[in-house]
ROSE-4610 file (N, C-alpha, C; in Angstrom, 1 decimal, always signed):
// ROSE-4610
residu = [X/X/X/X/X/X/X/X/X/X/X/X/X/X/X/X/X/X/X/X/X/X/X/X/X/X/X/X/X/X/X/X/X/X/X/X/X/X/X/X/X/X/X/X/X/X/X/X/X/X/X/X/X/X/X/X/X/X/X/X/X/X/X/X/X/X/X/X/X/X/X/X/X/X/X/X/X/X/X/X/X/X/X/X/X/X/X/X/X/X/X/X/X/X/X/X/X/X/X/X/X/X/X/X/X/X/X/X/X/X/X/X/X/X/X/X/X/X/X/X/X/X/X/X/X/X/X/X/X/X/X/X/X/X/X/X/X/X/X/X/X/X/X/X/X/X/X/X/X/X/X/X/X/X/X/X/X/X/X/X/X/X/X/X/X/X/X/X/X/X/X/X/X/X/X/X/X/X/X/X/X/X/X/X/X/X/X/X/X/X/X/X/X/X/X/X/X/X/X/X/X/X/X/X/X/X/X/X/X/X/X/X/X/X/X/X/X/X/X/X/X/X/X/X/X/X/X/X/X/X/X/X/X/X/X/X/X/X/X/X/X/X/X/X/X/X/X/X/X/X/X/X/X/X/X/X/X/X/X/X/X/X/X/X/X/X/X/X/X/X]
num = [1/1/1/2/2/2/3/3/3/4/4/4/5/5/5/6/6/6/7/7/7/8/8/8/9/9/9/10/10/10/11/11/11/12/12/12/13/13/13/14/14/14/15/15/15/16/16/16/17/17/17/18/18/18/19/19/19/20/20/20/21/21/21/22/22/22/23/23/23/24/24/24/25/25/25/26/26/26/27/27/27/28/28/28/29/29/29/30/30/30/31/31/31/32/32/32/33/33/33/34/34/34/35/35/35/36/36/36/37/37/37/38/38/38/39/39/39/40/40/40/41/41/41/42/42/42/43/43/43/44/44/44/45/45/45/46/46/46/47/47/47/48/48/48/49/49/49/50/50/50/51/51/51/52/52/52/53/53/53/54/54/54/55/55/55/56/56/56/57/57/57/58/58/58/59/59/59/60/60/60/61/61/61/62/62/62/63/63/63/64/64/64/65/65/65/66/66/66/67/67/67/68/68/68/69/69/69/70/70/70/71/71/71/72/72/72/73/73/73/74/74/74/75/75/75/76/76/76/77/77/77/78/78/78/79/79/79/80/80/80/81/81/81/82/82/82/83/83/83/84/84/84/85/85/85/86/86/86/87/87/87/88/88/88/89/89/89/90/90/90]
x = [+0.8/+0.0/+0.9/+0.4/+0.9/-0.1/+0.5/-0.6/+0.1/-0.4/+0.4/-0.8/+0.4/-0.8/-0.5/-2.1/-1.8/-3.3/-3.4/-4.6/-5.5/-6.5/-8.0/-8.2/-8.6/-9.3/-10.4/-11.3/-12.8/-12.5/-12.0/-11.7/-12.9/-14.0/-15.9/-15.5/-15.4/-15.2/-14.3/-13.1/-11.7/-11.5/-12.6/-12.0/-11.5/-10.3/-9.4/-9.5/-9.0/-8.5/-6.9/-6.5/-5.1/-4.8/-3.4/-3.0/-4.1/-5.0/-5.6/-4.6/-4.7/-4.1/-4.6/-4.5/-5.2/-4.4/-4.7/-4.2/-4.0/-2.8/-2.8/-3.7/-4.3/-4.8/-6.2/-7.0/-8.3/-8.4/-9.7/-10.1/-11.0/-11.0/-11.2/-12.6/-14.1/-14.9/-15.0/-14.1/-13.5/-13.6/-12.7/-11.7/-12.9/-13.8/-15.2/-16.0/-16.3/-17.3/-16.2/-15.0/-14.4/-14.1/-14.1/-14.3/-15.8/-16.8/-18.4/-18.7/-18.1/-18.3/-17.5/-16.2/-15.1/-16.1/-17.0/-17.5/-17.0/-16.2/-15.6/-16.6/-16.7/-17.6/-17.3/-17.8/-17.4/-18.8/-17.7/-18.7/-20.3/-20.4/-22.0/-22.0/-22.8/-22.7/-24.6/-24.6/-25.8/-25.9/-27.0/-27.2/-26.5/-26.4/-25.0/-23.5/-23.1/-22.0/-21.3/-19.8/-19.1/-18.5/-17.5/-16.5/-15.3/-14.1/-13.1/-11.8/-10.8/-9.7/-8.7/-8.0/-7.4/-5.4/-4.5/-3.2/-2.7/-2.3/-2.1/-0.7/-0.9/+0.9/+1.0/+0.4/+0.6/-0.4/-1.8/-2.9/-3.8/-5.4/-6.4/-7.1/-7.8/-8.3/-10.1/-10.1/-11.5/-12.4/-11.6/-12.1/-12.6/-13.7/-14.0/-13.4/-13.1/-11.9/-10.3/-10.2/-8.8/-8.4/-7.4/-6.8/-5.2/-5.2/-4.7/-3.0/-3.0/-1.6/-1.2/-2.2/-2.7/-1.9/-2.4/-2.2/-0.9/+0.0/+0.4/+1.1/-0.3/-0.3/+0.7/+1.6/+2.8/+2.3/+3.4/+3.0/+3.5/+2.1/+2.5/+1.5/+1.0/+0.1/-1.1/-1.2/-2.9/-3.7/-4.8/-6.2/-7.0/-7.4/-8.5/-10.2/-10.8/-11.8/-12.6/-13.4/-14.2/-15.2/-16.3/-17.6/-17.0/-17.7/-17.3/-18.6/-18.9/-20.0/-19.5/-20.2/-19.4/-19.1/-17.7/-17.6/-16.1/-16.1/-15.0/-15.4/-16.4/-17.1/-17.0/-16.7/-17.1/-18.5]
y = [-1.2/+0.0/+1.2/+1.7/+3.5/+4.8/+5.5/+6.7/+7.6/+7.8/+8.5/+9.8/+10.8/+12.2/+12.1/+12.6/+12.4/+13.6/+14.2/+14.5/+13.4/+14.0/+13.2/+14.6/+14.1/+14.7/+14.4/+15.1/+14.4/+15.7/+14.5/+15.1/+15.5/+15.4/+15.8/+17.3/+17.7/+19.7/+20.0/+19.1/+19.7/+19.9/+19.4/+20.0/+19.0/+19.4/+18.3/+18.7/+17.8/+18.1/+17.3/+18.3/+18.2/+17.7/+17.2/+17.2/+16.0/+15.1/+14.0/+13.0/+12.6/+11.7/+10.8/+9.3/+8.5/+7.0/+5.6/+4.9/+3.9/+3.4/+2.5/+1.4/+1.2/-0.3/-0.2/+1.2/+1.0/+0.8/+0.4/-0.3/+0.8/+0.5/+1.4/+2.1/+1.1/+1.0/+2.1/+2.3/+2.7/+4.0/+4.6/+5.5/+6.2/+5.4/+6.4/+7.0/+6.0/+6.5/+7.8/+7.8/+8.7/+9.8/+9.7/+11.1/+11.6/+10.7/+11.2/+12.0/+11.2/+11.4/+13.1/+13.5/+14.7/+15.7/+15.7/+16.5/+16.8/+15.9/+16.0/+15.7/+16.4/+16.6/+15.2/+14.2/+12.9/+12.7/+12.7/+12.5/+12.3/+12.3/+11.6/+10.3/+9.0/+8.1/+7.3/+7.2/+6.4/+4.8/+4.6/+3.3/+2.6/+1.0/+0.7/+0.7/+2.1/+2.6/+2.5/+2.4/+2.8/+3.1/+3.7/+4.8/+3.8/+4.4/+3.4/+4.4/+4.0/+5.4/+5.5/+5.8/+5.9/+6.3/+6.0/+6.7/+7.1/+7.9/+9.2/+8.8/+8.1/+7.7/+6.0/+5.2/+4.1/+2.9/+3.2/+2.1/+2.2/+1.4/+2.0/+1.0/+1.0/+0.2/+0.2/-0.8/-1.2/-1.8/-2.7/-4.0/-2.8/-3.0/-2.4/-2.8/-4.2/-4.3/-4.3/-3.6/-3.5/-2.4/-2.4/-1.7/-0.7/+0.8/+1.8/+1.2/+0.4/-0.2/-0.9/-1.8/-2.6/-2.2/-0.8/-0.2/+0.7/+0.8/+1.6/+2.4/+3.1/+4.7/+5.1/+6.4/+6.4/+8.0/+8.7/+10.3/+11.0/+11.9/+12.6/+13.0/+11.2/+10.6/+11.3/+11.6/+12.2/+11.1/+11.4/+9.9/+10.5/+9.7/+10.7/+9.8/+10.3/+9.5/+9.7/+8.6/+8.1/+7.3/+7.9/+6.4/+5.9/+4.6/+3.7/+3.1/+2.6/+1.4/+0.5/-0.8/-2.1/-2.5/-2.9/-4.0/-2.7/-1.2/-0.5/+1.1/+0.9/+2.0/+3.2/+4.9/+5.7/+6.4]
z = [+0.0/+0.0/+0.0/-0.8/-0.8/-1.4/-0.6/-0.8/-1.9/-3.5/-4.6/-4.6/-5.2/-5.2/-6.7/-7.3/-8.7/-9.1/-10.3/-10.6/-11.6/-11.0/-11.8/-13.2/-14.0/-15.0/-15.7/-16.1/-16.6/-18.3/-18.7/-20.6/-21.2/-20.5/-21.2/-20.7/-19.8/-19.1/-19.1/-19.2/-19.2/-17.5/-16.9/-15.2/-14.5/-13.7/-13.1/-11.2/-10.8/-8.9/-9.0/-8.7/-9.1/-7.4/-7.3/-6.1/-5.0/-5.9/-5.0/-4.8/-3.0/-2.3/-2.4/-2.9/-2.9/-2.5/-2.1/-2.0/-3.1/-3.3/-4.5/-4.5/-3.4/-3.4/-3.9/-4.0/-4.3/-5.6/-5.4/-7.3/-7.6/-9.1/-10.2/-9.0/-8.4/-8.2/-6.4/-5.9/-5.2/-5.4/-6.4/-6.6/-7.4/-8.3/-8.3/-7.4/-6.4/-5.1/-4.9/-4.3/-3.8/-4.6/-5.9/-6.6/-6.9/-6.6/-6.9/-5.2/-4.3/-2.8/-2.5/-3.2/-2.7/-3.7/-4.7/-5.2/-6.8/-7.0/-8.5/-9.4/-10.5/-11.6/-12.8/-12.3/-13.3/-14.5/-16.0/-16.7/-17.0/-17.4/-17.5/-18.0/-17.5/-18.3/-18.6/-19.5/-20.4/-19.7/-20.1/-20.2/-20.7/-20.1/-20.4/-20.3/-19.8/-20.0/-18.7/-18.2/-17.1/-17.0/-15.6/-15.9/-16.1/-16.7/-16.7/-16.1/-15.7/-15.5/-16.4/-17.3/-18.0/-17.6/-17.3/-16.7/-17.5/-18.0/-19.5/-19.2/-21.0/-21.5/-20.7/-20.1/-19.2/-19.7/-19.6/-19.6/-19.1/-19.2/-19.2/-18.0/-17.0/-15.9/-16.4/-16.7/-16.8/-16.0/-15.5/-14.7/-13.1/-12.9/-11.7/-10.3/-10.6/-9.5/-9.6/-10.4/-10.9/-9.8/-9.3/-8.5/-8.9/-8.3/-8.7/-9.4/-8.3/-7.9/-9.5/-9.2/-10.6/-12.0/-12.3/-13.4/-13.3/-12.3/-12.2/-12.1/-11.4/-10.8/-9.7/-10.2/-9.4/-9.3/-8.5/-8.0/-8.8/-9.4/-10.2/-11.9/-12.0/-12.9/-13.3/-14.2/-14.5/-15.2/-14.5/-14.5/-15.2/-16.5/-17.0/-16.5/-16.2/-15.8/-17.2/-17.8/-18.9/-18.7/-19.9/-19.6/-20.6/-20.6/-22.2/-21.8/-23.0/-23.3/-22.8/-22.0/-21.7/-23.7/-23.4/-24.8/-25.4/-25.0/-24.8/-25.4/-26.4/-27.1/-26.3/-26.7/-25.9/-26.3]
């Protein structure tokens, strides 16, 4: 376990929270509640669709229990948060 500071970004507004502490261990499913819960503005998503996190320049976390660590996310990283269709579609 480690705690990485990294920004979140939501590429639909362009608006980010720069400087989030977060722990490597949470999963994708996680690390959503915790940015819908701190007040961050996350996409919209349709029927069907879910968020996925994306590590700009690294790889893309889909799996809802995939974990920060997982993919990783080191300090410094920008996350773009995204819906996709299940199956990968945006």
């Amino acid at each position: 376990m480690a705690i990485v500071t990294v920004t979140f970004r939501n590429p639909v507004s362009d608006q980010a929270a720069s400087g989030s502490s977060v722990d490597d261990t949470m999963t994708v499913r996680e690390t959503i509640e915790h940015l819908s819960q701190s007040g961050f503005p996350l996409p919209p998503v349709a029927a069907g669709q879910h968020y996925v996190l994306e590590i700009k320049g690294k790889t893309e976390l889909s799996s809802d229990d995939a974990t920060l660590q997982s993919g990783g996310v080191k300090d410094g990283d920008v996350i773009n948060v995204v819906a996709v269709q299940r199956g990968g579609k945006r």
